[in-house]
Every structure is written in C-alpha cells, then in structure tokens.
N, C-alpha and C positions, 0 to 999 in steps of 0.2 A: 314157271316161264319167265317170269321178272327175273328170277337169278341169274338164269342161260342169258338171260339180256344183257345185263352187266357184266357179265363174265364176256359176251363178244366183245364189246367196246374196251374192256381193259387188256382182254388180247389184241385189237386193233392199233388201240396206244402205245402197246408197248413195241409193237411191229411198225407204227411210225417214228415210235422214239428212234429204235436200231438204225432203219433207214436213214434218219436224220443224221443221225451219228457217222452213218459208213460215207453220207452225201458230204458231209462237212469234213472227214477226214482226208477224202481226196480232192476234193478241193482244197484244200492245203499241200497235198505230194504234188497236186500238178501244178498250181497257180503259185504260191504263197513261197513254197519251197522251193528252190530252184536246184538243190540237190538233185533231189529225187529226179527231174528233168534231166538233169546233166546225166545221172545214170541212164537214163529210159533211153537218152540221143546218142549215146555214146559211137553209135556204128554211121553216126553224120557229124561225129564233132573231131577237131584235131586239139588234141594239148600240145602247145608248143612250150617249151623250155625257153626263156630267154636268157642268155648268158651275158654277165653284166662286163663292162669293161673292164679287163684287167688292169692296176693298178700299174702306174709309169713308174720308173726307176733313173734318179738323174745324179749326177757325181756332186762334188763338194761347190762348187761354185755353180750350182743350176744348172751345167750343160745338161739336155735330154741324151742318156743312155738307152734306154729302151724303149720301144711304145707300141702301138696296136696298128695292125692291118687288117682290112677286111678279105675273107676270104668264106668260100663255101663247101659245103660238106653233101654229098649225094648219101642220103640215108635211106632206109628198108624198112617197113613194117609187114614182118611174114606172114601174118592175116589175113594182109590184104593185095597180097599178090598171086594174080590171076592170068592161067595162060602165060606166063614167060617166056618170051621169043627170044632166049639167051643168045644165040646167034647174031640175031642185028641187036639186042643191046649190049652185048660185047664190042660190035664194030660201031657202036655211037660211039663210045665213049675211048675205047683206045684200049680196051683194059683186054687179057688173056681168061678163056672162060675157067680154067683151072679157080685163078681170083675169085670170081664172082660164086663159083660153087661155095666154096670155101668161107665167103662173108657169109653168104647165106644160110651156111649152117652154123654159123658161129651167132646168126643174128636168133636164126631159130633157140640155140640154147638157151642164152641170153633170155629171150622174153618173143613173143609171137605176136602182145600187141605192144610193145612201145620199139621206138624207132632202133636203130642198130648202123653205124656206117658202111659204106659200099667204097666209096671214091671221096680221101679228102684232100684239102687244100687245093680246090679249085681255083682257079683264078677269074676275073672278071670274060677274058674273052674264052677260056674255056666252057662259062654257065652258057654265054650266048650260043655256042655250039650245039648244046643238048636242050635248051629248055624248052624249046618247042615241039621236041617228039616226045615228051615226059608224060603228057597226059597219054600217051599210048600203052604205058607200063604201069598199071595201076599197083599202088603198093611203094611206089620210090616215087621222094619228092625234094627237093634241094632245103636244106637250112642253112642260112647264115651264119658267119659267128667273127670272132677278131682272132687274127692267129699275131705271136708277139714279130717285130721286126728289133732289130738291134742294130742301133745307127752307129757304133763303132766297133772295129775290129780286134778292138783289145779286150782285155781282163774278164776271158771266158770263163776260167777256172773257177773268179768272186761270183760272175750273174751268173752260171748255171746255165739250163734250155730247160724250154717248156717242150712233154709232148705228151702224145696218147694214152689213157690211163690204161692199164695193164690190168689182165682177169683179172691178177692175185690180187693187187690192188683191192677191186670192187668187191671183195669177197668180204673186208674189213671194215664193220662196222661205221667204222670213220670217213671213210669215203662212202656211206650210204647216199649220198645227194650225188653225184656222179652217174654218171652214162657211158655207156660204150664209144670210143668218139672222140669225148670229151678230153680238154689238155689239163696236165697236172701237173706245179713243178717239179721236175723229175732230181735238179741237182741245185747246188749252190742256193745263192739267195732267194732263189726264184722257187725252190724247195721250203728252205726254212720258213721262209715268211709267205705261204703260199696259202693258208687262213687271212692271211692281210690281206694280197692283193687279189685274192679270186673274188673279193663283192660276197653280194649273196642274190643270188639265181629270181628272176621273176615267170610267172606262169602268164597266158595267152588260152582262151580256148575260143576256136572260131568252126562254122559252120562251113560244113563245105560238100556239095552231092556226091552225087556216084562215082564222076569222073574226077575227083577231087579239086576238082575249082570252087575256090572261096568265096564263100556266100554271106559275110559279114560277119562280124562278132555278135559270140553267144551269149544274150541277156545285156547287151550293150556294155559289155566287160565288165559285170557284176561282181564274175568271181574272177577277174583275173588281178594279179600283181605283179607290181613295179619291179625291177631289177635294179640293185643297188652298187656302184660303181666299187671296184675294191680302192683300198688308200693307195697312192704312191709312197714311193723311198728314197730319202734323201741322203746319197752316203756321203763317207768320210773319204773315200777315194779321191784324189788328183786324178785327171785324166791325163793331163797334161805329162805332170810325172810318171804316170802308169807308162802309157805311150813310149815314154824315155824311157826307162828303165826294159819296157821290152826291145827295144831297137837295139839296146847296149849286147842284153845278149842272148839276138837271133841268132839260131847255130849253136847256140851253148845250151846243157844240161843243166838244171840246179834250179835256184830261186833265191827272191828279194823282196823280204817285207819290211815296209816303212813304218811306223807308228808314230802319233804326235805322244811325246810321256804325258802329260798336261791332261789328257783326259782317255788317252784311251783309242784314239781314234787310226783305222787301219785308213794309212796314205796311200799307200801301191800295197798291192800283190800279185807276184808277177811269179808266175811257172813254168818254163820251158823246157822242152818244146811244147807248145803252143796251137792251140786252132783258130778261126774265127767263127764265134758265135751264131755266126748268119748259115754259115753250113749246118747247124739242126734246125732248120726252121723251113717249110714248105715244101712241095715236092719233092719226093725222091731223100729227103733228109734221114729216112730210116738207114737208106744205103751208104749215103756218108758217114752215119754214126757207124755202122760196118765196120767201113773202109778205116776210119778213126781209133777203132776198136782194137783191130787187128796189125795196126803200123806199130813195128817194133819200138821206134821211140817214144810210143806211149804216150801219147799227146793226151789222153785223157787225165791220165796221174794228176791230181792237187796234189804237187812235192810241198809246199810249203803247208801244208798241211797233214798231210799223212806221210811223208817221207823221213823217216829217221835217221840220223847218224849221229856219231858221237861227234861232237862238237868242239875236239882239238882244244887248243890253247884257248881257246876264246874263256874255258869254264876255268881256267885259272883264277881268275877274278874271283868267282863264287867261291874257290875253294879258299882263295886266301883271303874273303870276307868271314866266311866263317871261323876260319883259324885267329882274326884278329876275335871276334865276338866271344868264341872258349878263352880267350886269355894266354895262349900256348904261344901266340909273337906277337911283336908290337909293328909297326909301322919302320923300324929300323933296325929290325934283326938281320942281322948276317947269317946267309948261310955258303958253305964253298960252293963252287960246282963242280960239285964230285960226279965226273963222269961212270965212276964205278957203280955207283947206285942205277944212272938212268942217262943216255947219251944225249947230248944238247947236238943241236943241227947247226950252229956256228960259232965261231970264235966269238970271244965278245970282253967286256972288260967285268972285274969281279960284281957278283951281284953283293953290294954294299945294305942294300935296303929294299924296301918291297918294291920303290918305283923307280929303281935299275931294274931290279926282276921281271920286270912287268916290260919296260920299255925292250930288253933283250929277248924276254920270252924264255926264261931261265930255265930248261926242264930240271935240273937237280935241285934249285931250290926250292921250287913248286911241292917236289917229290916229299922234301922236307917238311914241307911245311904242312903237306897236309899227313906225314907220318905224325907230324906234332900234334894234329887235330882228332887222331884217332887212336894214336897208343899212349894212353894217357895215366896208366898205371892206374886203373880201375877194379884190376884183378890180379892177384898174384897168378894165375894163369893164362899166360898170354894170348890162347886161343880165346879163351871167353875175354879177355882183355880185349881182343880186336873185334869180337860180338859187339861189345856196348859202346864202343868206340863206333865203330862202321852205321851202328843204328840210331847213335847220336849225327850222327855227320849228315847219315840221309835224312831226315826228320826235319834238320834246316833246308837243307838245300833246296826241299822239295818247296819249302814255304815261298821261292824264288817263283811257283806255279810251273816247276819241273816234274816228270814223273806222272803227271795228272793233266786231263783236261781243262784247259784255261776256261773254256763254255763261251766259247765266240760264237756268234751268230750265223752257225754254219754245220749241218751236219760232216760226221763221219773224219771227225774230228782224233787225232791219235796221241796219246797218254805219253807217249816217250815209256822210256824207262833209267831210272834210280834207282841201281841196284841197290838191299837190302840182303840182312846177313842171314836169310829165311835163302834168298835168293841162291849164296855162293853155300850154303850146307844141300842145298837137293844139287846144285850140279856138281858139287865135288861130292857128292855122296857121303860126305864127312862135316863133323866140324871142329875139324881139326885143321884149319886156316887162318893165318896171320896179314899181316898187311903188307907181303910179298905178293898175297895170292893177287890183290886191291889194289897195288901201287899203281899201276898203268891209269887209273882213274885220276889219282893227279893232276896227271897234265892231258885229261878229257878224253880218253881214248879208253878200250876194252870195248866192256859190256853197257856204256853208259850210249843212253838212245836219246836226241833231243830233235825237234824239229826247228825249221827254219822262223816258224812262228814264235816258238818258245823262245830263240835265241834272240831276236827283236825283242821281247815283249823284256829280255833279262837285262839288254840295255835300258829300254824306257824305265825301268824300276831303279837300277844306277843311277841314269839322268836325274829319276825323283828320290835321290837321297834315301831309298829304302821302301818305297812302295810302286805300286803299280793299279791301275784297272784295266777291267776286264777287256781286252782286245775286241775290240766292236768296227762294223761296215756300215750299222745304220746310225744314225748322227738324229733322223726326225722320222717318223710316220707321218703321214697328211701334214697334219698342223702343228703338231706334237712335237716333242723330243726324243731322246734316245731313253729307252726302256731304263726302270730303274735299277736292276742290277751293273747296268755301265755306269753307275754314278758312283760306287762304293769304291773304297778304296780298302787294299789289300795289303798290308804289312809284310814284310820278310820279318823273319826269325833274329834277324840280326840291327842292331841298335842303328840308326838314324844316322847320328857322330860319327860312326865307321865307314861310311864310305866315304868321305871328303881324303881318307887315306889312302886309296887308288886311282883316284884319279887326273894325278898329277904323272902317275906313270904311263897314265893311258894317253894322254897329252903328250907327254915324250914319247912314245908310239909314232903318232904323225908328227908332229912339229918338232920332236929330237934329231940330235945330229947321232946319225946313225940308225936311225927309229923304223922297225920292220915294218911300221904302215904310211912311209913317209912320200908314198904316191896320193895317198888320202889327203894330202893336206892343201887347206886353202886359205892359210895366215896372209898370202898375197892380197889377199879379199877383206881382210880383218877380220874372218872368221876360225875360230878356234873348236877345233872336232878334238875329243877322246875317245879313242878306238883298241882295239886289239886283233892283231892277226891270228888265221891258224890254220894249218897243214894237218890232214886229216888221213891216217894212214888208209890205204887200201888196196886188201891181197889181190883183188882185183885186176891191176891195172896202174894207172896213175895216181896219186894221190889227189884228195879232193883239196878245195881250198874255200878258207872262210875268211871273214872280217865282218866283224859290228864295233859298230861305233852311234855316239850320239850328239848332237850340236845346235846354237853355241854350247860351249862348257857351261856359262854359266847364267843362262838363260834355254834350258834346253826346246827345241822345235821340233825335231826329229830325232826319232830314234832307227837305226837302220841294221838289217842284219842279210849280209848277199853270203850265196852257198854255192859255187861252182862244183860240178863232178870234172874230176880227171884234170885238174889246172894247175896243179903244183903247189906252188906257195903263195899262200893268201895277201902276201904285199906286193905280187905281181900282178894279179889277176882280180880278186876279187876287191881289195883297196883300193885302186883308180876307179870300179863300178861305182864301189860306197861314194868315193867322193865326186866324184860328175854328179851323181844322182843330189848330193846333198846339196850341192853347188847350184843346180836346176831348182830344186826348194825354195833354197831362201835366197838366191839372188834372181828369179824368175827365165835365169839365161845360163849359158854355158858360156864363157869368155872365148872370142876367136884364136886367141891362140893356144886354148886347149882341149884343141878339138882335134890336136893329134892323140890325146889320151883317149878318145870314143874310139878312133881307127886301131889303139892299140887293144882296145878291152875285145873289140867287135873281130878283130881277125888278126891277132897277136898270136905267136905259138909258142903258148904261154910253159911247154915242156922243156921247150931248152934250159930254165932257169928252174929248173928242178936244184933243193939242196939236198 
C-alpha cells in the first residue's frame, strides 16, 4: 500500500508539473508575446502600409522640379465585403458598374485579405463626397498616400512619371514590397533612381470593430514602424536653358543635348515633340497617356536617347582624329577635291590642310583620308586588306563611347552602331569587300548610327583634349555627390597632342570668313565656339540637319550637340539653335538684337536653303 502511495503522488507531480507548463506557456502567446495576439486579432486589426515621402528632384541651381501632393486611394479588401449594393455605390462614387466588377475581381486574384484599389487619386473634395456613406460598404476604406506633382512643364523626357505598378511588375521578385495601387517609376529618372527616391515603407496596425471605425493603436504601436523619406536629386540640368532650348524648337522634330566637358554634367535635354509632365499624373492620366501614345508625332520617343542617325559631317572630325593618331596624315596634308571619288555640296577654295577641310566640310578629302586610315597595305590581298583596316578604324572610334552604351543615368539607353567587318561580310554575304563598299562612312553617312547624346558627349571629349565622362543628370543624392563611376575619366584611343590639330578648323567653322557655321558665332560677345556642321542625307524626305559645337575654345563650359529632322543644312538651322542656346549659358541672356535669330530658328522655312 505504501508504494500505490508514492506512486499517486508522483503521478500528481508530474500532472502538476505539465499543467504548470501548458499555464506558463500561454501566458507567454497571450501576455508576453504580442505575436501570437496579433495573430489571434487579426479579423479586428487593420495593417496599414505607410508609404514614405517620395524623394523631390530640383535642377542645378536648387529650383524645386518635382515634389509631393496628397492625394487618396479608395481600396477593397474581398474578405470583408458584405452584401454589396453595387448600384448606389457605383452612383456614390461616379464610377460605371462594368469598373467596379472588374477591380473586384482583379482585387480578388490578387489577395482576399490584403487591400487592392477601387478608385484612385482622389482628391480632397472628392473624399468629402464619399466618406460619410463608407461605413455602409464594409470591406472598402480610403487610404492616403502622396501622388508626384511637377512644377514645371519642361524636360519630361529627363524626369519620366510615376504610375501604377503593373501585374507583371509584382510578379518580380524585386518589387516584392509593392502593392496593387501602388506608384513606381515607370520612365526616366524617376525610373532609374526609383530605389532612391521610394524611402522605405513603414507599417501601422490599429484596432478597429465591426463596422470598421478605429479603435486605437494595437499594443500602443509596439509593432509598428516608421516610414523613411526617400533621398532627393539634385541634377545637372539648367532649367533656365532647358526652357530656351525647348521654345527654340517648338514645332520642330529632333533634339539638343548640352553637357559641361569638365565633369560630365547633362545641361539640357530637350526632345521634340514634346508633353507636359503634369499630363501623367492624377485623374484620368491613364487616358492621356493613351491619347500621348497613340499621336503620330510620338511625343513619347526620348530621340536624344534612343533615336539614331548617322551623324553627317560632324564625324569628320573623329575620322580625321584617328587618321592623324595611325600616322597616314599630318595636320597639313593636301588632298584635291576630287569630285570623282565623292561629290562635295559647294564651291569652295582648295582644301590646303586639315583646317580648310574642316572649315569647308571637304567631302573628297575626308574620303581620303580616311581611305588613308584604312587601306594600309596590311595585306597583299586587298579584301582582307580592308578586314584589318576597317577593324582597326572601328576599334578607335568606338573608344570615342560610340557604338556602345555611354551608361548615363537613364534606362533604355541605345548603342548606335559602328559598323565592323563581321558586320559588312553577313550583309554582303561575302568577304570580298574593299573600302568602296565603306567609303560613305567617311563623311558619316551609310550604315553608321549615332545618337544625339553620343554626338554631345564626342564634343565634350574634343573640348577635353581627349577624354570624357560618363554623361550624368544627377550631380548629388540628399547630401552626397554624384555616384562614383561619373568621376572617372575615359580616354579615346587617340593621343592627347592630336586634337589641338582640329580645332582651329572648327573655329573657322563659325568665326571664318566663309565658315558653314557662321550663324553659330558670338566673337561679338568675346566669345569663341568650335563647331562643325552637318546635312544628313534622307531617302525619306528632307534632309536632316546637325551642328555640335563647344565653348570657350579655350576654356571650355559647354558642350552642345542640336539634331533637327527634315531642315536642310545644318548652318541654317541647327547652328543659330547651338549658338542662342550657347549664348543663353554663358552670358545668362540673349542680346536684344538677336532675337531676330530665335524668330528665325522658331518659324524659319529652313527648305528653301536646301544645297
């Protein structure tokens, strides 16, 4: 009997031990741990998402470009909607019940409990309208958030819009922190650096009953967290010049990037036809991007970005950089102008040396010169001769950041093309080609593709005697500076010493007597530009027209490169742009009396003067 005795009491212990155990464990999930709570409440708690202020974007001199408005978003969670009287809450709100089906099943894929939009960018006297019959539709509830506003109507193409993130989007790992709803930059800057300015997101969990009125914060916001502001951007942009540079040419096709050579920094970028920024942002802005979409002059297009063409006479310069660097001419080689080889488009006096050539825009000596850079007697076989020839040529040129992605601060960014003797053996199907096949490259026409970006950026590297960096728009993050790959500096292929040799001809361009960019010039001002023009064939229609230039010569500030479609010759048309534009730079004004030059760049019919 003693043992049964002992034997109850250690089964009683050990059945107090357990209880004690299972008592002190949940006293921990319910008291201790506030987890477990948070799960157990879940059908009386709201997670709200706080979305942190997006990060402001202001041009080179502090103006504010971009910055935040508040606006509201009518959201769905399909859980908890009950009894839907789609009828009058279609007629609250304004909206077509088609809509409303349609969010709802779209909120339903999505997710059943977390939120999904219905109706956004409300505005303040719109909330007032609905928010007193809200607690009648359980399941929809208004959330806050900032939607971007853009306080000037220029340089949409650099800031981009923010909008709605897209399924495919959220399908991507990478947008895992995203919501249905939610804005993401969709283009430009407001794209690339859109890890900068999004912040990072704070959480909110608050009590709220049946009818969804809130009943205070859950655990006195134990678990909730702060939302953290994204950084602003401080770019390299002129507003001032941007602004000019679009007025100059409203109504015209084409584009005009500025660059300082000195570090890199994009001054203007300008691409027209043109929109205002403000048009994607807030009601209805899906239908304007439509409307935007579908206009045949393509207001969307970044031309100075993705828009290609062979870049005419302007790439003289490079090719007779390079021909001076092989050793094949000096700085005062004569060549005739043998019309027979390649026809020049005017009279002119002999090309004596590289900077008459330059200053007339010599096509037969160009021709020359760069047959000199490429038939080099490498081969007793002239076909493979122009192989190693043609693949030496491209190999520097490209070092100019031709042919290839400069890596500016900007998606969807386009390579150009350089052509390569891989290139001209698959489209002749042979490689049995000489530099008959090539010669049009020359004087920058064929198969060679440059962008209006590249053709700036080949100035600024001129300006700097042989290098360049990386074309950039942001100059600072918050406090910071510009990223460290905009600090490097990029060599050409070609020695330093060589270019001091062209650009005495590019000077006589504008300030020569006779000089095919002698609209560009503003010696009146004591300022000294070297430039070069260029007429840009096209079976098209019109020919296009170019001119880049950069200034002072010998202090350079700016570098500039303007692209008109269908304008003729580049010293009518695009040379008075460059030089107003240059003039606006660095003398902070446009002189009144040539301000007949804006009138002519702005509504000039610039075909008559076709050569």
């Amino acid at each position: 009997m003693q043992y049964l005795e002992g034997r109850k009491y250690v089964v009683q212990g050990i059945f107090l031990v357990v209880v004690l155990i299972f008592l002190a464990r949940l006293f921990f999930m319910q008291v201790l741990d506030g987890t477990y709570k948070l799960a157990a409440d879940k059908n009386t708690l709201q997670r709200l998402v706080q979305i942190p202020y997006r990060g402001l974007i202001y041009d080179r001199k502090d103006q504010l470009l971009v910055q935040n408005t508040p606006v509201y978003d009518l959201v769905v969670v399909p859980r908890e909607v009950k009894q839907l009287d789609s009828a009058r809450f279609c007629q609250l709100l304004q909206i077509p019940i088609e809509g409303l089906r349609s969010s709802l099943v779209a909120a339903k894929k999505y997710s059943r409990n977390k939120p999904s939009p219905v109706v956004q960018n409300l505005t303040t006297p719109d909330l007032a309208a609905i928010q007193d019959n809200l607690m009648d539709f359980p399941g929809f509830r208004i959330e806050p958030r900032m939607a971007r506003a853009y306080r000037t109507p220029n340089l949409a193409h650099a800031l981009g819009y923010v909008g709605a993130i897209t399924p495919a989007f959220l399908e991507k790992p990478k947008y895992a922190k995203y919501r249905p709803g939610e804005n993401i930059g969709i283009s430009g800057l407001e794209s690339y650096y859109e890890p900068i300015l999004m912040g990072r997101r704070g959480v909110q969990y608050k009590m709220v009953n049946v009818r969804g009125i809130e009943k205070g914060k859950f655990r006195d916001g134990e678990f909730d967290t702060l939302s953290v502001a994204g950084q602003d951007l401080h770019l390299s942009i002129d507003l001032e010049l941007q602004a000019y540079a679009e007025k100059l040419l409203a109504g015209r096709r084409g584009s005009v990037v500025a660059i300082e050579p000195k570090t890199g920094e994009i001054l203007a970028f300008v691409s027209v036809p043109n929109y205002d920024p403000q048009q994607l942002t807030g009601k209805g802005s899906g239908n304007r991007y439509m409307d935007l979409l579908n206009n045949p002059d393509r207001p969307l297009f970044n031309r100075p970005l993705m828009a290609t063409y062979p870049p005419g006479s302007v790439f003289k310069l490079v090719n007779e950089l390079v021909a001076l660097q092989l050793g094949v001419v000096s700085p005062n080689t004569p060549f005739d102008c043998n019309q027979k080889l390649v026809r020049c488009t005017h009279r002119h006096e002999p090309p004596r040396n590289v900077s008459i050539a330059i200053k007339q825009s010599c096509n037969p000596y160009f021709y020359q010169v760069m047959r000199a850079a490429v038939v080099r007697g490498q081969s007793p076989d002239r076909f493979e001769d122009a192989h190693l020839g043609l693949g030496q040529w491209q190999k520097m040129v490209k070092s100019f950041g031709l042919g290839e992605k400069l890596g500016v601060d900007m998606s969807q960014e386009k390579r150009g093309l350089i052509p390569s003797p891989d290139y001209y053996d698959k489209r002749k199907k042979t490689r049995r080609w000489n530099f008959k096949t090539v010669y049009s490259l020359s004087i920058g026409q064929g198969e060679i593709g440059i962008t209006g970006l590249q053709m700036a950026n080949v100035l600024a590297t001129i300006a700097n005697r042989g290098y360049y960096y990386t074309p950039h728009f942001v100059r600072g993050i918050g406090n910071g500076g510009p990223m460290p790959q905009f600090r490097e500096r990029h060599y050409t292929a070609v020695d330093t010493a060589l270019f001091k040799y062209i650009i005495p001809g590019m000077q006589m361009v504008v300030d020569g007597n006779g000089g095919t960019g002698n609209l560009a010039s503003l010696s009146q001002f004591g300022i000294s530009v070297a430039g070069k023009t260029g007429t840009v064939q096209n079976p098209h229609g019109y020919d296009h027209a170019t001119f880049a230039a950069f200034a002072p010569v010998n202090d350079p500030k700016i570098a500039i490169a303007v692209f008109i479609e269908n304008s003729g010759f580049g010293g009518t048309s695009a040379a008075p742009a460059a030089g107003l534009m240059i003039e606006k730079y660095l003398r902070g004004k446009v002189a009144t009396h040539r301000k007949r030059w804006e009138d002519w760049v702005m509504y000039g019919d610039f075909t008559k003067h076709l050569h």
